[in-house]
DRENZALO-37256 format. One record per residue (C-alpha): residue number from 1; x, y, z. Coordinates in nm, 2 decimals. Layout:
+-----+--------+--------+--------+
:   i :      u :      v :      w :
+-----+--------+--------+--------+
: NUM :      X :      Y :      Z :
...
+-----+--------+--------+--------+
***
This chain:
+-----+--------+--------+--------+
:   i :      u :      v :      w :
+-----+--------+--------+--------+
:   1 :   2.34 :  10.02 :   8.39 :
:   2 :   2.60 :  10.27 :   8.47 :
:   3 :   2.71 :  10.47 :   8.79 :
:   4 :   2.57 :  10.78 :   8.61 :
:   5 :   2.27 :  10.63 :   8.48 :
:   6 :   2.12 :  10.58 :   8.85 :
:   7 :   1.85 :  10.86 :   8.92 :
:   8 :   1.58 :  10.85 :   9.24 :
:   9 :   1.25 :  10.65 :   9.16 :
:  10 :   0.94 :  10.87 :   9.12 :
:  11 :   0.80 :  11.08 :   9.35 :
:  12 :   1.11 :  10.96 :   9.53 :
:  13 :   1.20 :  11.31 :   9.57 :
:  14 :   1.00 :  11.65 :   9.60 :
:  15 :   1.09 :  12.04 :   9.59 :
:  16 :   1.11 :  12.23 :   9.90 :
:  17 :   0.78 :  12.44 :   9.93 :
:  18 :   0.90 :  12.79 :   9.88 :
:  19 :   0.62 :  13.05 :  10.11 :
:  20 :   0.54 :  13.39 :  10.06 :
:  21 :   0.62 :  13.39 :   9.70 :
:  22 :   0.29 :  13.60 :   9.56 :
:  23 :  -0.05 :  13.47 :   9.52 :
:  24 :   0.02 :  13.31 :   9.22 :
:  25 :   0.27 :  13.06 :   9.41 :
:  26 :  -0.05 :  12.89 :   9.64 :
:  27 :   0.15 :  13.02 :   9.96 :
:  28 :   0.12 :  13.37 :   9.95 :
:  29 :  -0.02 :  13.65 :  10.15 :
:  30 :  -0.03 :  13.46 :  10.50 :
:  31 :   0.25 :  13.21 :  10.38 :
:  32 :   0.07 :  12.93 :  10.57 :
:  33 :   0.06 :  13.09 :  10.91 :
:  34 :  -0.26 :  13.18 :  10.93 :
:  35 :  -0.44 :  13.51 :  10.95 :
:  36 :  -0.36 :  13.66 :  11.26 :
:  37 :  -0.20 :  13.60 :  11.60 :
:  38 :   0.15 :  13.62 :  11.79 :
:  39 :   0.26 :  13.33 :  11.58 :
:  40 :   0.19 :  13.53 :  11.21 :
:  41 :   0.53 :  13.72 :  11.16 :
:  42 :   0.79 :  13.59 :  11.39 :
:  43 :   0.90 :  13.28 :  11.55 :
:  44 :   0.76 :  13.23 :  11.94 :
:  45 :   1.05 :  13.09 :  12.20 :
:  46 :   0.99 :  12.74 :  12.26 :
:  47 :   0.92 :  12.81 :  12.61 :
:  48 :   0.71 :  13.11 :  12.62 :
:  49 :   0.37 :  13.02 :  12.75 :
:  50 :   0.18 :  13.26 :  12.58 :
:  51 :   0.23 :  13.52 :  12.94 :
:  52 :   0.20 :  13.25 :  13.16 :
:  53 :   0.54 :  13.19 :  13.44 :
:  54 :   0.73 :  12.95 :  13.23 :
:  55 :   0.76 :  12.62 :  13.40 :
:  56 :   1.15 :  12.64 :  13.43 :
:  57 :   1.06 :  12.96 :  13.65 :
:  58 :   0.77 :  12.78 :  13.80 :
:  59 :   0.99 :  12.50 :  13.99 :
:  60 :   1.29 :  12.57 :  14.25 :
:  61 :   1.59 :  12.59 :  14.19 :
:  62 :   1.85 :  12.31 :  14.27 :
:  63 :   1.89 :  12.36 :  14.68 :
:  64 :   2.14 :  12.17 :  14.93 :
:  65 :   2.51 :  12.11 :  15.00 :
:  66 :   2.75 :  11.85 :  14.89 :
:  67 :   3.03 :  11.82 :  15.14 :
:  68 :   3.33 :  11.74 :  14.88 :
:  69 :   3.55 :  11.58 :  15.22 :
:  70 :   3.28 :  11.31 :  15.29 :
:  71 :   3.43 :  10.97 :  15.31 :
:  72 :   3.23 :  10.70 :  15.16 :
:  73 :   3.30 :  10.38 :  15.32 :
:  74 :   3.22 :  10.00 :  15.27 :
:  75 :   2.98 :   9.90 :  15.61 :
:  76 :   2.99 :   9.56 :  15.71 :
:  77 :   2.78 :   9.46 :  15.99 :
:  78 :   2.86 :   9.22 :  16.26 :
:  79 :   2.61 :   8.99 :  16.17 :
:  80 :   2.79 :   8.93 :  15.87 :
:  81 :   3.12 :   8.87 :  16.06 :
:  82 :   2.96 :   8.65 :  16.29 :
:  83 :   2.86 :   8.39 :  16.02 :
:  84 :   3.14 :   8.44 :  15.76 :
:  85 :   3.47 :   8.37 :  16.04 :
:  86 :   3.55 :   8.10 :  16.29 :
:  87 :   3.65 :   8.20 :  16.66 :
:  88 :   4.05 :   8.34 :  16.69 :
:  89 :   4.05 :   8.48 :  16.33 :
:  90 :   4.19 :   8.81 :  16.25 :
:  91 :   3.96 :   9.03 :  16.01 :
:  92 :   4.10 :   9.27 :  15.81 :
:  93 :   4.00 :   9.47 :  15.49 :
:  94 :   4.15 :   9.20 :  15.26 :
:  95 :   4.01 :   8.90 :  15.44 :
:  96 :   3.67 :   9.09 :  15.40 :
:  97 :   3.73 :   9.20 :  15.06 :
:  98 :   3.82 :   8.79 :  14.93 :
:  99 :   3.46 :   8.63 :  15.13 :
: 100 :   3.29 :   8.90 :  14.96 :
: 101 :   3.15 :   9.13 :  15.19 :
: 102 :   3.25 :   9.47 :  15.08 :
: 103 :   3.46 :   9.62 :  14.77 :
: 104 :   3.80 :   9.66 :  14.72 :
: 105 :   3.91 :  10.01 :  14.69 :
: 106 :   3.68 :  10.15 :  15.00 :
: 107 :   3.76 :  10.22 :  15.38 :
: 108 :   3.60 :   9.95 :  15.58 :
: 109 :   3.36 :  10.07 :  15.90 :
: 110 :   3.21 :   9.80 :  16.12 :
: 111 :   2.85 :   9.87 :  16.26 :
: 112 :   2.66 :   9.70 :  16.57 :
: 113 :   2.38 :   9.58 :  16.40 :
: 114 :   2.34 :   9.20 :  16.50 :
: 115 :   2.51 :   9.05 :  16.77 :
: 116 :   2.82 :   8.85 :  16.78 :
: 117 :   2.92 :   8.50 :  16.94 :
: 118 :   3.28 :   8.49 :  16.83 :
: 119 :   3.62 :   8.61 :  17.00 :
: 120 :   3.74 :   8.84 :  16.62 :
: 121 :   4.01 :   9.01 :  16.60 :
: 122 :   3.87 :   9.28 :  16.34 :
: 123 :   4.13 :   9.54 :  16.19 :
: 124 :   3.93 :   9.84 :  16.00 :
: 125 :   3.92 :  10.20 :  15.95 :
: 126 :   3.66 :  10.32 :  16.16 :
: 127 :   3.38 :  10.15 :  16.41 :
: 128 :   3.06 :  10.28 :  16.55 :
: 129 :   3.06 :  10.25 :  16.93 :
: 130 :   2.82 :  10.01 :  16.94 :
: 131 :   3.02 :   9.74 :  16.72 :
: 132 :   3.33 :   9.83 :  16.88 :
: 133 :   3.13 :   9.76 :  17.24 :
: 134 :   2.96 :   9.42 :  17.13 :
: 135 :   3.35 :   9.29 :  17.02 :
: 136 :   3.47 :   9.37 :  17.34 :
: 137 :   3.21 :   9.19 :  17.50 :
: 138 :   3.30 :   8.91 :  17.31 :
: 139 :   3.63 :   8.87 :  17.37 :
: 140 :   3.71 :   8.99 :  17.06 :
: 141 :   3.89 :   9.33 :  16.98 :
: 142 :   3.85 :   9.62 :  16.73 :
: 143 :   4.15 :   9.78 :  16.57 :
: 144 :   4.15 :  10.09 :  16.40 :
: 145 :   4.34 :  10.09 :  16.13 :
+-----+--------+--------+--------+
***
C-alpha cells in the first residue's frame, strides 16, 4: 500500500447538505426551517428572548469601589506570639516569617486577639491599639517599624 493509495473507509465521509436548492433537491421551498415564524428567513441574536428583557439587562450592573492604595497586610495575632516565642525575644517580620506565621513579601500588623504572658519585644509595621495595649501590659513593647 502506497501514500496515495489511502482513501477514507465508507461512509467515513458525507457531502455537506446543500438547502434551498429547488424541490427537486429534498430541501427546498422552506430549506428546513420550517413554515413560518421569526426564525424562517434570518438568523435570531443568541440572546434575544423573543421580546422578553434579556437577562444581561435583567441583572445589575457591577456596583462598588476598589480603593487601588489599600495595603494588604499579613495579621498575626498575639495568641500566636504567645506560644511560638520564649520571654526576652525580639519579634520581627523575619523571625515571624522563618516559624511560619505569615508570608514573606507582606507588611506585618499585630492584632489583640488572645492574650499574652510573655515580656516580647515585637518590631512590625502597624498594631491595633488593643495589641499594642496588651504588650505593654506585659512588659513587652511594640515597635513600629
Amino acid at each position: 500500500m502506497k501514500l496515495h493509495e489511502l482513501s477514507p473507509g465508507e461512509g467515513a465521509k458525507k457531502e455537506r447538505t446543500r438547502v434551498g436548492r429547488g424541490i427537486g433537491s429534498g430541501h427546498g421551498r422552506s430549506a428546513g426551517r420550517g413554515d413560518k415564524g421569526q426564525k424562517k428567513y434570518a438568523n435570531v441574536a443568541p440572546w434575544f428572548e423573543g421580546g422578553q428583557t434579556p437577562l444581561h439587562r435583567r441583572l445589575p450592573k457591577k456596583r462598588g469601589f476598589n480603593n487601588k492604595w489599600r495595603i494588604e497586610f499579613a495579621v498575626v495575632n498575639l495568641s500566636d506570639l504567645d506560644g511560638k516565642f520564649e520571654a526576652g525575644q525580639t519579634v520581627d517580620p523575619e523571625t515571624l516569617v522563618e516559624s511560619g506565621l505569615v508570608r514573606a513579601g507582606l507588611p506585618v500588623k499585630v492584632l489583640g486577639n488572645g492574650d499574652i504572658t510573655k515580656a516580647l519585644t515585637v518590631k512590625a509595621n502597624a498594631f491595633s491599639k488593643s495589641a499594642a495595649d496588651k504588650l505593654g501590659a506585659a512588659g513587652g513593647a511594640a515597635e513600629v517599624i
